[in-house]
VMD Tcl script that draws the C-alpha trace (Angstrom):
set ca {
  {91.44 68.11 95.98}
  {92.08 71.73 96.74}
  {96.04 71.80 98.55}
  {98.13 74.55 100.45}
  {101.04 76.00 98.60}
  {99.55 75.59 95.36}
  {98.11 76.88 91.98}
  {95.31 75.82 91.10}
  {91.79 76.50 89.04}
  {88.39 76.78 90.95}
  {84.98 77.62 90.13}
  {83.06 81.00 91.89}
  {80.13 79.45 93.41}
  {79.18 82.25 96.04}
  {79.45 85.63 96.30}
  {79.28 87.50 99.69}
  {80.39 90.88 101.11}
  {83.93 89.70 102.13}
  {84.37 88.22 98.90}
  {83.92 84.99 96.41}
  {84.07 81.48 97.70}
  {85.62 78.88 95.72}
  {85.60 75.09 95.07}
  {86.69 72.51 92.65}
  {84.61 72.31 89.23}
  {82.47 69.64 89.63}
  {82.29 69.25 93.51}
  {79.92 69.11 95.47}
  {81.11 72.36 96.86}
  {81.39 71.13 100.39}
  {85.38 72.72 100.69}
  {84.92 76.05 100.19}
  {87.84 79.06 99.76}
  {87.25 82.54 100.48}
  {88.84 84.88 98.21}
  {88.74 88.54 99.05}
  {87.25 90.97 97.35}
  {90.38 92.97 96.63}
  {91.54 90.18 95.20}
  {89.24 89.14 92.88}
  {89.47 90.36 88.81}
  {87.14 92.99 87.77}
  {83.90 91.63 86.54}
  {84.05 88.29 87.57}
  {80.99 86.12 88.60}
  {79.26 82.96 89.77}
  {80.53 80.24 87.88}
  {83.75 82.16 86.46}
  {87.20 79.48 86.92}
  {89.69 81.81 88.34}
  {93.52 80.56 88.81}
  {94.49 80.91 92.64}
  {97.38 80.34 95.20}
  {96.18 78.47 98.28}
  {97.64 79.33 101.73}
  {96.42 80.08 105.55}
  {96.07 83.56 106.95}
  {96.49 84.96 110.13}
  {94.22 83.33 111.52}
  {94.99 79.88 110.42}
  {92.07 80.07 107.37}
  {92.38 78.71 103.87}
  {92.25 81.59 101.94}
  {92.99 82.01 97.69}
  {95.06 84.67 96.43}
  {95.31 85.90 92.52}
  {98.69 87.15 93.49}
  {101.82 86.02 91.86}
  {103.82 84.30 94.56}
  {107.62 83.77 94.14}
  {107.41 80.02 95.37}
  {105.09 77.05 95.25}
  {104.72 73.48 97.23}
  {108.37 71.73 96.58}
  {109.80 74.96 95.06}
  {112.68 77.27 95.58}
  {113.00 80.76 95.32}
  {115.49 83.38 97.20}
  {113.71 85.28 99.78}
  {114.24 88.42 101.77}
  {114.14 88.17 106.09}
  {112.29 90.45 107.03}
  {111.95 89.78 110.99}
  {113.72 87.17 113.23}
  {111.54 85.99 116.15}
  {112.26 83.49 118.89}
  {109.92 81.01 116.91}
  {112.02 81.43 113.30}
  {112.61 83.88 111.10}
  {109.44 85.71 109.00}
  {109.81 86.13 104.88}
  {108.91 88.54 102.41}
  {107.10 86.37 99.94}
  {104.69 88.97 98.81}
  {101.40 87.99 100.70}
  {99.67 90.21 103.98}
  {101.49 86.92 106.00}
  {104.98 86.19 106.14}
  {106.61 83.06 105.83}
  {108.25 80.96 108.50}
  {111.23 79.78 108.53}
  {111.22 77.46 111.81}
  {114.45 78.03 113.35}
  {114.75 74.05 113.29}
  {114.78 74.34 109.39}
  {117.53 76.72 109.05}
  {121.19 75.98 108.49}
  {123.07 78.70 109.54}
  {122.30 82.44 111.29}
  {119.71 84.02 110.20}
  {119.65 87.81 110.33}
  {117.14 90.72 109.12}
  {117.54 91.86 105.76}
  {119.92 88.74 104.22}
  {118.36 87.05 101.09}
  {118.04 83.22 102.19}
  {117.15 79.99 99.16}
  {114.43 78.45 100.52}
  {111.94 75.48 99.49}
  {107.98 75.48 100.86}
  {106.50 72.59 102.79}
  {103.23 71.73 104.76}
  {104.27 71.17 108.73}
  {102.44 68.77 111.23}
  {100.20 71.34 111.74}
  {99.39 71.84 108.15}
  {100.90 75.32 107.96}
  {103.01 76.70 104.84}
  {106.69 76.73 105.87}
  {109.89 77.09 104.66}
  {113.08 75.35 104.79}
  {116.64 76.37 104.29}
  {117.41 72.38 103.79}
  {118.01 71.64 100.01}
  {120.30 69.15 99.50}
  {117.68 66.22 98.37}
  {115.19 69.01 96.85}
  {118.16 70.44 94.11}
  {118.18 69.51 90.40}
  {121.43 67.02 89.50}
  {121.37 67.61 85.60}
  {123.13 70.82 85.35}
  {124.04 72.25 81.83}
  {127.60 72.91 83.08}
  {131.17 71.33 82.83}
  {134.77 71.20 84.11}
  {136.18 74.89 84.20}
  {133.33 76.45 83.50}
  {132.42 79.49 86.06}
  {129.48 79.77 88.25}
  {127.37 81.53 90.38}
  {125.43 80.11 93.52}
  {124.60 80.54 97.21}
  {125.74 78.47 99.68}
  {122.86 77.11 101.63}
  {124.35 74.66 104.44}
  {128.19 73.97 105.94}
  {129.39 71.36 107.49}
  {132.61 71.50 108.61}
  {133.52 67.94 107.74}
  {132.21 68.16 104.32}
  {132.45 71.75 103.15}
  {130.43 74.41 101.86}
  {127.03 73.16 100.01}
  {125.95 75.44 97.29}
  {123.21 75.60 94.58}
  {124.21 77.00 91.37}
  {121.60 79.38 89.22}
  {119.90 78.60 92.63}
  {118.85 75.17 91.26}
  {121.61 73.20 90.69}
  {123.30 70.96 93.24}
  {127.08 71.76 94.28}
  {129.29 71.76 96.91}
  {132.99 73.26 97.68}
  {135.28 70.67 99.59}
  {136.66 71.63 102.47}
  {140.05 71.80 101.40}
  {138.99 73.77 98.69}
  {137.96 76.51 101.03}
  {140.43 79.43 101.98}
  {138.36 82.42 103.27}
  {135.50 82.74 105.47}
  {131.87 81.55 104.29}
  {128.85 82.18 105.71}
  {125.33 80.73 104.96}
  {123.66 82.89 102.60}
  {127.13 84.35 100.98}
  {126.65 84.64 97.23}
  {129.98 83.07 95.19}
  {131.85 82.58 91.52}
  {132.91 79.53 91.48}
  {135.10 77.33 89.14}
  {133.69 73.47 87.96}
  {136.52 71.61 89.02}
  {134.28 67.77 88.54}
  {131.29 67.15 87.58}
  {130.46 63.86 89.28}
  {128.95 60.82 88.14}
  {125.36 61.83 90.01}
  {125.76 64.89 88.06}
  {126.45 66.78 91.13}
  {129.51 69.88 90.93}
  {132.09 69.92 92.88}
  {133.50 73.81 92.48}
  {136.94 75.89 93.83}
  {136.58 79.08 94.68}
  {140.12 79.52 93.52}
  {141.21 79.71 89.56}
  {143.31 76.69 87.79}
  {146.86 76.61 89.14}
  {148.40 78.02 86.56}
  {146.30 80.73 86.52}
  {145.93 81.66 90.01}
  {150.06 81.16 91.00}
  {150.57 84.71 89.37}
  {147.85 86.19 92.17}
  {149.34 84.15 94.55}
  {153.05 85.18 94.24}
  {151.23 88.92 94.26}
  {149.78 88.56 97.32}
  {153.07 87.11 98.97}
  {155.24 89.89 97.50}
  {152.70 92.20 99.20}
  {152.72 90.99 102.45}
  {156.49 90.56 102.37}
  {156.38 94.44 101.35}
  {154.09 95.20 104.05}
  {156.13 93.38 107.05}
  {159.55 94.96 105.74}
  {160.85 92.47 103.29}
  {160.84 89.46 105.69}
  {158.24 86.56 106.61}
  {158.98 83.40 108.72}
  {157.21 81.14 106.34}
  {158.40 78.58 104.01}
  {157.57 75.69 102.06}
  {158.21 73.48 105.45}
  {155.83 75.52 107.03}
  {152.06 74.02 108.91}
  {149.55 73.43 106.09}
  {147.21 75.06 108.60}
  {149.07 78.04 109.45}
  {149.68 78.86 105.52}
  {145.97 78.63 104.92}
  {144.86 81.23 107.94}
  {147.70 83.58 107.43}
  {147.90 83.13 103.24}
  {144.08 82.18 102.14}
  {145.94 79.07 99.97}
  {146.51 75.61 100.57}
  {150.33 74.42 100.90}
  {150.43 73.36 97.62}
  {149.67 76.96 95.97}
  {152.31 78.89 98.68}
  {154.93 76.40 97.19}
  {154.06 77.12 93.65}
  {153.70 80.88 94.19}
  {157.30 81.34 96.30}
  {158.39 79.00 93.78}
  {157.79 81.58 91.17}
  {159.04 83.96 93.20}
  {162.31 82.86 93.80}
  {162.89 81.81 89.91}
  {162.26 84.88 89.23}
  {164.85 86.48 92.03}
  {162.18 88.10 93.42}
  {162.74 86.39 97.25}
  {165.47 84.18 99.03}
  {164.12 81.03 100.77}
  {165.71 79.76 104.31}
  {164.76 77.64 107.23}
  {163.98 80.90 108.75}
  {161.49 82.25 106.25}
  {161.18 83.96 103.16}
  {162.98 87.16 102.34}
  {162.93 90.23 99.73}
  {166.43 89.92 97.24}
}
mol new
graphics top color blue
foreach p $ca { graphics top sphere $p radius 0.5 }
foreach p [lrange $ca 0 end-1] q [lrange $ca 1 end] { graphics top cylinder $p $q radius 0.2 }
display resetview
């Protein structure tokens, strides 16, 4: 059976001005494909098994392609936007028609020119699309362990979950919520640290270093600020969890441990006012 979004082998059984037409070996050659000409190897002929891409043109046709394409039926592979349209955004995936990404299958904005992990499907109307949700499609045996470092793009958020990511674009992650300090936006490339790998097999990552590692940049970027407002800041270790993480990019825990070195070190004072430059 010849199918969309695939590789596969047919036979040349006609040849015609626009091109070759193709079918399964040993049909009956009732489902024929048009390949262009431009397409077509040098030299080939009638009876010739050629290795093709199936897909739909503009005008909704089955048509074979000799071109490498960057993703087949079930795959992923990072894309480029190249338009946004009020149906979806359109893809760069090498062939005369873009891909669409149905704005229903995307999981966060979508702009012109962002790079976007994306796996290819067959809609109701049997039309190649793509869609921007991963989470059941992404592999759970990843070669990678606790503290190792990563790189991945994050393909979904939900806000009472966390940030979704797939590592190597193929592996199946996510960063907690409380685990996230900065802003992150679907599509935003990160380094990430293994802080679990779960018994699925799926990672759970920090975007932050171990503790003991990471207190020494934390205690730097206190001692700037405090610099920067004049020596003073009315923040503590009493202070809203919340209001540390907007104003310090760290969870409580962290602002403790860095004023903490601080203040062993007689770098800073700490009242019920704030902390202050000795």
């Amino acid at each position: 059976m010849i199918e969309l979004g695939k590789y596969q082998n047919l036979e040349i059984v006609k040849k015609t001005d626009h091109g070759f037409y193709l079918c399964e070996p040993g049909s009956n050659g009732s489902h024929r494909i048009l390949l262009p000409t431009k397409e077509a190897p040098e030299g080939v002929r009638i009876g010739d098994q050629l290795k093709v891409f199936i897909y739909k043109d503009s005008e909704d046709r089955e048509i074979a392609t000799t071109a490498q394409v960057p993703i087949t039926l079930g795959g992923l592979a990072l894309l480029k936007v190249k338009e946004v349209s009020n149906i979806g955004a359109f893809l760069d995936w090498g062939l005369a028609k873009d891909l669409l990404l149905p704005f229903k299958e995307q999981t966060g904005k979508i702009e012109e020119g962002m790079e976007v992990l994306v796996s290819l499907y067959v809609d109701k109307s049997k039309r190649l699309c793509a869609t921007m949700k991963l989470y059941d499609l992404l592999d759970n045996n990843s070669p990678y362990k606790k503290d190792d470092m990563v790189d991945g793009i994050v393909y979904e958020i939900l806000d009472s979950f966390g940030c979704f990511v797939a590592v190597d674009c193929k592996y199946s992650a996510m960063i907690p919520k409380n685990e996230i300090f900065q802003a992150i936006q679907v599509g935003d490339k990160i380094r990430a640290r293994v802080v679990q790998v779960r018994e699925d097999g799926k990672l759970t990552l920090s975007l932050r270093d171990k503790s003991y590692l990471q207190i020494d940049a934390d205690a730097y970027a206190i001692m700037k600020r405090l610099e920067a407002a004049g020596g003073f800041l009315p923040f503590n270790d009493k202070s809203d969890p919340e209001i540390l993480k907007k104003e310090f990019k760290m969870s409580k825990n962290a602002f403790k441990r860095a004023i903490g070195r601080l203040y062993k070190a007689g770098d800073i004072t700490i009242t019920d006012q704030g902390i202050q430059v000795k």
